[in-house]
C-alpha positions in Angstrom: 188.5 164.1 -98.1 187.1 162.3 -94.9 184.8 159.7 -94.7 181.7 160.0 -92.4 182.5 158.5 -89.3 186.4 159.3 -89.5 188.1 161.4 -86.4 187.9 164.5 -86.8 191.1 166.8 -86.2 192.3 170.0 -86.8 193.9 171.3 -90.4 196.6 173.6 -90.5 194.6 176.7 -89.5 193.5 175.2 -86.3 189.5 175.2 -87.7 187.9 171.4 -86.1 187.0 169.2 -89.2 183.3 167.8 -88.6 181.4 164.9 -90.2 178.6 165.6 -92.0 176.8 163.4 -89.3 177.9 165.6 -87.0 176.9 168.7 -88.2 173.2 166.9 -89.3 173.4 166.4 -85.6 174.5 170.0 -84.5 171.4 171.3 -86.8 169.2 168.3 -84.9 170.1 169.9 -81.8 169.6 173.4 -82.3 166.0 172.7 -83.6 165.3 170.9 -80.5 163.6 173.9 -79.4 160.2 173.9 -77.8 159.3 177.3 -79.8 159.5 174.4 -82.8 157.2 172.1 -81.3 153.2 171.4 -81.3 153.0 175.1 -83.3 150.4 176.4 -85.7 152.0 177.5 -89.2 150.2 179.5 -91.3 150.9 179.4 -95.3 149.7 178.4 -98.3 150.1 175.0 -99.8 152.3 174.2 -102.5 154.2 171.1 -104.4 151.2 169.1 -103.0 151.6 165.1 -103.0 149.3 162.3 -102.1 151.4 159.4 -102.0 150.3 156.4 -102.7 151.3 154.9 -98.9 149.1 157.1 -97.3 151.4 160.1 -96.4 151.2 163.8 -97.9 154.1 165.7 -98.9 153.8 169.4 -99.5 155.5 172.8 -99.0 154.4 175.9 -97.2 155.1 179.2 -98.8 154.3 182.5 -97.9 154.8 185.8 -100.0 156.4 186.6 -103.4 159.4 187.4 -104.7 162.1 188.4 -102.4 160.3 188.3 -99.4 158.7 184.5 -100.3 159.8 181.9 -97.3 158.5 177.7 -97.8 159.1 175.0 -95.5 158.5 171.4 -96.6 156.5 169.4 -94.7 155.0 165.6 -94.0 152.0 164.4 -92.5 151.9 160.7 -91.8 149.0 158.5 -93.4 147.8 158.1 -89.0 147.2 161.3 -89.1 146.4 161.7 -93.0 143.2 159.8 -92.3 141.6 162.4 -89.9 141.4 165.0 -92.4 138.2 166.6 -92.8 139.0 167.8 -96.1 140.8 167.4 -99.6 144.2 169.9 -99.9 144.9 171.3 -102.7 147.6 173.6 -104.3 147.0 177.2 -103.4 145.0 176.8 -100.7 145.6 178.8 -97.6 145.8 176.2 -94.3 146.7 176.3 -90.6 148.8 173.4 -90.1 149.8 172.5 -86.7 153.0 170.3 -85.2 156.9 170.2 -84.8 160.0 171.0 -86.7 162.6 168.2 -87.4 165.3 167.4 -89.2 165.7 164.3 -91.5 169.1 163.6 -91.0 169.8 161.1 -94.2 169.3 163.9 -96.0 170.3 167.0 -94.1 167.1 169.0 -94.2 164.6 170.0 -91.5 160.8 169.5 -92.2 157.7 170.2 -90.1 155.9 167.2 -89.2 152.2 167.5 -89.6 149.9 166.4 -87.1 146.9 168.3 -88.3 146.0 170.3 -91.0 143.1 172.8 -91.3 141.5 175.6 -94.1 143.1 178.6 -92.9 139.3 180.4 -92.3 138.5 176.7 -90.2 141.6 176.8 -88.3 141.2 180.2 -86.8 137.5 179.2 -85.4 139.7 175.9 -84.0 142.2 178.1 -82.2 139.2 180.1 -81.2 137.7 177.4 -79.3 140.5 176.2 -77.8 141.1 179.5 -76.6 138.0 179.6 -74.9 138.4 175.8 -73.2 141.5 177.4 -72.0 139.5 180.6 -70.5 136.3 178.9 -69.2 138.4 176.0 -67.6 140.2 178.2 -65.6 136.5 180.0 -64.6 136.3 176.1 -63.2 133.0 175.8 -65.3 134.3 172.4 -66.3 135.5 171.0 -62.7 133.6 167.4 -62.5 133.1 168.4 -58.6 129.9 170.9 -60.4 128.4 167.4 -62.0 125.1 166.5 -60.5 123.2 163.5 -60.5 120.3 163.6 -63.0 117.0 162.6 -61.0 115.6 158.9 -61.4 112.1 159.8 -61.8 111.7 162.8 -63.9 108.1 164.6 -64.3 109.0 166.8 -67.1 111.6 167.2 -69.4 112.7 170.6 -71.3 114.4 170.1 -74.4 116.4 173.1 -76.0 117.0 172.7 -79.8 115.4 173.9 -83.2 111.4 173.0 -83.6 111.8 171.6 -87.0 115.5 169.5 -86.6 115.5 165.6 -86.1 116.5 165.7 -83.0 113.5 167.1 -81.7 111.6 164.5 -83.2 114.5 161.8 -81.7 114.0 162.6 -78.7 109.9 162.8 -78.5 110.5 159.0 -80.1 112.3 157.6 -77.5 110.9 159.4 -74.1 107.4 158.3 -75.7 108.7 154.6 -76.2 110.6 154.4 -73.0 108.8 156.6 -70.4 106.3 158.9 -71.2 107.0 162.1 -69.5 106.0 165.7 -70.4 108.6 167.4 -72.6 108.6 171.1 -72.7 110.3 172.5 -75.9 112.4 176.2 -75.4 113.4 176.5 -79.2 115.9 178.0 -80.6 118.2 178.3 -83.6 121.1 175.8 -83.7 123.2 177.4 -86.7 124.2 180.2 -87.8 125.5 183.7 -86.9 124.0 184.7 -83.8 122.6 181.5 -82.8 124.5 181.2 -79.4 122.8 184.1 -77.9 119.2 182.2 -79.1 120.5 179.2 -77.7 121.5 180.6 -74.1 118.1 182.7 -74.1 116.4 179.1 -74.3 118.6 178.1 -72.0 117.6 180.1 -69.5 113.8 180.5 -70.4 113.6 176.9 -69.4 116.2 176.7 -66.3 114.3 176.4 -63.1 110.7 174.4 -65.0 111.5 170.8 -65.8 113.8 168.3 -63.5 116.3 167.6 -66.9 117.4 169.8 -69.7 118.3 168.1 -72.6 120.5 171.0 -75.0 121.1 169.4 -77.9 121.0 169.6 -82.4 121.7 166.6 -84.6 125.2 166.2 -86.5 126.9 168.9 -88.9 130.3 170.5 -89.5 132.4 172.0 -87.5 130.9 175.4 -88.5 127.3 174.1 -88.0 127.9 173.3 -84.4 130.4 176.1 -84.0 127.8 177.8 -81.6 127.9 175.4 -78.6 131.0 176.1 -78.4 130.8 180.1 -77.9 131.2 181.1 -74.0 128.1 182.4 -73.7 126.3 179.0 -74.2 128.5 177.3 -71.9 128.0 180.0 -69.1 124.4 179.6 -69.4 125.0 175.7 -69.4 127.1 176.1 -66.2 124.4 178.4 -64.5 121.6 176.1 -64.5 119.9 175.1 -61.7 118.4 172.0 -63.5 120.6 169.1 -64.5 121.4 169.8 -68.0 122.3 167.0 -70.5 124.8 168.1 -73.7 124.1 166.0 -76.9 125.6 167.9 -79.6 126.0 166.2 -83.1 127.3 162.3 -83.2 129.5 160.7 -80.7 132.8 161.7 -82.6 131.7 165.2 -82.3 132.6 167.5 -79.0 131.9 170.8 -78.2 132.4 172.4 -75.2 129.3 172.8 -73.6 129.5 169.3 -72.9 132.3 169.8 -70.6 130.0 172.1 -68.6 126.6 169.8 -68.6 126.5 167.5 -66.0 126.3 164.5 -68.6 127.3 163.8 -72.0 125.1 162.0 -74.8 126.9 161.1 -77.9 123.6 162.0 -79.7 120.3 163.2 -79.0 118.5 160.1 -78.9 121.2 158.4 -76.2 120.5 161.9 -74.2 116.8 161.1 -74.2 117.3 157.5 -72.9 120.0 159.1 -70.0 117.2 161.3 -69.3 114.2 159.1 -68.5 114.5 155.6 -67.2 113.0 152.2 -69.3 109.3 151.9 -68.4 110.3 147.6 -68.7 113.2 147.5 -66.8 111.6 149.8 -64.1 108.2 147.6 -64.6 110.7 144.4 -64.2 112.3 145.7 -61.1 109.1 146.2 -59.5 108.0 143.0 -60.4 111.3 141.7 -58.6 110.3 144.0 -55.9 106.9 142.6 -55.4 108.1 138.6 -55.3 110.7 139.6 -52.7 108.0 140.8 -50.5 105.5 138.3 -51.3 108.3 135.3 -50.3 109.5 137.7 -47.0 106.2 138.1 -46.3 105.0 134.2 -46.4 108.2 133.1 -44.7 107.2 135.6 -41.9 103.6 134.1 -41.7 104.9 130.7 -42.0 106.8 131.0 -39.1 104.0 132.5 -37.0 102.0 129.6 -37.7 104.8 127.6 -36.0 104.7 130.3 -33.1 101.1 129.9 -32.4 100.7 125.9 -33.3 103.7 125.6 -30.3 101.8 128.1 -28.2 98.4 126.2 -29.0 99.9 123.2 -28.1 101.3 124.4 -24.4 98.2 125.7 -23.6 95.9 122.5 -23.8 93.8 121.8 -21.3 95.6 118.5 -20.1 99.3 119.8 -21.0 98.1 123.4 -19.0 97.1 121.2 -16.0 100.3 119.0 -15.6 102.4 122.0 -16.3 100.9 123.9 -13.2 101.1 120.8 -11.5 104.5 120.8 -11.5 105.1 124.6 -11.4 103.0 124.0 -7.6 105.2 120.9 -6.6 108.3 122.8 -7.4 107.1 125.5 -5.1 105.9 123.9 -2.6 109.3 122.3 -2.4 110.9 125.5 -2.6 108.5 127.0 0.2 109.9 123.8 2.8 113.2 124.8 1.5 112.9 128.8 2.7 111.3 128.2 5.7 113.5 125.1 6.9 117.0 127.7 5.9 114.8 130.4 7.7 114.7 128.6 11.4 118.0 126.8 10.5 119.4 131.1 10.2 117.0 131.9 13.1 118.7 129.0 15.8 121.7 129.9 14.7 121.7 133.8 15.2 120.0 132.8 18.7 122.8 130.9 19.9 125.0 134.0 18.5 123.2 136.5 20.6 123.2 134.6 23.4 126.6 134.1 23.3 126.9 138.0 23.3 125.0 138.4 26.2 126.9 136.0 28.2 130.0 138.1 27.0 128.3 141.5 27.9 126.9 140.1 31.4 130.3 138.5 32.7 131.7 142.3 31.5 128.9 144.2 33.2 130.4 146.3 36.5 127.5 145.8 38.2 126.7 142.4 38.1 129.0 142.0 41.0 126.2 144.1 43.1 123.8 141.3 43.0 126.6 138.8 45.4 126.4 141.6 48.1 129.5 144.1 46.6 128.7 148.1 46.6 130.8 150.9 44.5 132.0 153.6 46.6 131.4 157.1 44.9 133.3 160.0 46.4 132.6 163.7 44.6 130.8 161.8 41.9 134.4 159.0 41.2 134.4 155.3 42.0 136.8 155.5 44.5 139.4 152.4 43.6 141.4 152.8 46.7 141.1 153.7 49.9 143.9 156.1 48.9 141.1 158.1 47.2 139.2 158.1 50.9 140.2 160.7 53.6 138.5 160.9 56.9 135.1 162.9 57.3 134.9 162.1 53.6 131.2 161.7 52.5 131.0 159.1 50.0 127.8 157.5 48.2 127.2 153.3 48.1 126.0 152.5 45.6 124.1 148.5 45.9 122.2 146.8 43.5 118.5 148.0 44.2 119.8 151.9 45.3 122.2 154.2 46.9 123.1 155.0 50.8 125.3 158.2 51.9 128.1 157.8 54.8 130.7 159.7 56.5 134.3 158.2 56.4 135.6 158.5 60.2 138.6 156.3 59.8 141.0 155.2 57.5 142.6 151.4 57.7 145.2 150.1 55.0 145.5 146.5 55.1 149.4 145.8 55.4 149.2 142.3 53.0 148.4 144.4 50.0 
């Protein structure tokens, strides 16, 4: 015999001895399977137990005879509590979670996490079927979420004529900020009541600035028809903001994903919907002192502005101040005209300077001290290299010109 925990080792036909923790945990590992977890199981319940801690022990069984099947199972007391309803031996349930094994003693179980009447549960895994259908249409993407408008003018309310919530809301738009309301009724329960519900829907779309689409609370059944596609399509098709405030805040349904705001009940939607005549009345009020102290401040200091202007222009204050504006120009007026003939003597003595430069550089200055320029074939004749005999040649003096014949040619021998 060997102890749990021993080695384990061959016998004589070669076969490995195991622990039975070790074959608890070969079983633990085969049933780590996703196919075993977060499943539905469908069966009805037997060997029901509601222990005194808070946890429920029961077995699920299926068929008769040969072909019967059970598997135990155990829902915790945290999950216990949410049960909507009482099981009881016989009764045919969904029950949904993940298969374990309870190694101390060597049997696998399936760990309840919730628990539904088999009728009940197939409407659940409805729904969810259609959340996972109408989220992929991207009806529930928060980029579709509009703002609801401040100020609304009318309101159009979608829910049955004679429920409470009707009359919830007419209480609180009255009380808070009387608005028209334009009722598009419908049935709220019911077979068939999802197609009256997106009729209203879209009778009202496109009339009012908010749609409030709402019923009081009720099972799951009684609000089972906000949940059908159809009402969420026409929810997601609206023009007009649309608020969703279906049963009580614990319940959900999924037109609220596709509304553009969720109201845990009908009188919350109603106050979403319409702002508080106080608080707006309050803010004005607020509004109206913050203008009224801008607007005194502002006069305030024109006062100042004009006292100080008032004060510059007296008679006696006006009359000094021009005094002295008509000193300072006259002082500037000597100023300018004493820089003018300072600039004026000075650019005289500059272009006379100029002159003196462009006289002592003039060629024919020298004509006035007797000198002529000798011109032969229209050249100043620099030499008398440039001069042959019976040239003609023009003088040229200072008051005119003479012509004369060149008849002989000296060179002076010093030069």
């Amino acid at each position: 015999m060997m102890l749990s925990g021993s080695p384990a080792g061959p016998d004589r036909f070669g076969t490995p001895i195991l622990g039975v923790s070790e074959v608890s945990g070969l079983i633990r590992d085969l049933l780590d399977d996703d196919r075993l977890h977060g499943i539905w199981v469908r069966g009805e319940v037997t060997n029901y137990k509601d222990h005194t801690s808070g946890h429920r022990y029961f077995s699920l069984s299926e068929g008769t005879g040969r072909e019967s099947a059970l598997i135990n199972c155990v829902m915790w007391r945290t999950y216990a509590a949410g049960l909507g309803f009482e099981p009881k031996n016989g009764m045919d349930v969904l029950a949904w979670g993940s298969v374990e094994v309870y190694e101390p003693h060597g049997k696998y179980q399936l760990i309840v996490r919730e628990l539904l009447p088999a009728g009940t549960g197939e409407r659940h895994l409805m729904v969810e079927r259609w959340k996972r259908e109408l989220a992929a249409e991207g009806l529930f993407d928060p980029e579709r979420r509009r703002p609801l408008p401040r100020f609304p003018h009318r309101i159009g309310v979608v829910t049955s004529r004679t429920g409470a919530a009707l009359k919830d809301i007419l209480t609180v738009i009255s009380r808070r900020y009387p608005v028209e309301v334009v009722l598009s009724p419908t049935a709220v329960q019911g077979e068939g009541a999802h197609i009256e519900i997106a009729e209203a829907i879209r009778r009202v779309d496109g009339l009012v600035d908010v749609i409030i689409v709402g019923r009081g609370g009720g099972s799951f059944e009684d609000l089972f028809p906000f949940n059908h596609p159809e009402v969420v399509r026409a929810v997601a098709a609206c023009r007009t903001p649309v608020i969703s405030a279906v049963g009580h805040e614990v319940d959900t349904a999924l037109c609220d994903f596709a509304a553009d705001l969720r109201a845990p009940t009908p009188s919350a939607a109603a106050e979403l919907a319409v702002p508080d005549r106080e608080e707006v009345l309050r803010e004005i009020s607020g509004f109206r002192e913050r203008m009224e102290a801008l607007l005194l401040h502002r006069l305030a200091a024109a006062r100042s502005e004009v006292e100080d202007i008032r004060g510059r222009m007296h008679p006696r204050r006006l009359s000094r101040r021009i005094n002295e504006r008509m000193q300072r120009l006259a002082e500037h007026e000597e100023m300018l005209r004493r820089a003018a003939l300072a600039r004026i003597q000075r650019e005289r003595g500059a272009l006379a300077e100029v002159r003196a430069s462009l006289a002592g550089q003039n060629p024919l200055a020298a004509l006035d001290r007797g000198y002529c320029i000798v011109e032969v074939n229209g050249r100043v004749a620099r030499s008398v290299r440039d001069l042959t005999p019976a040239d003609r040649v023009t003088l040229r003096m200072k008051d005119g010109r003479a012509r004369a014949a060149v008849e002989e040619i000296m060179y002076d021998r010093d030069l």
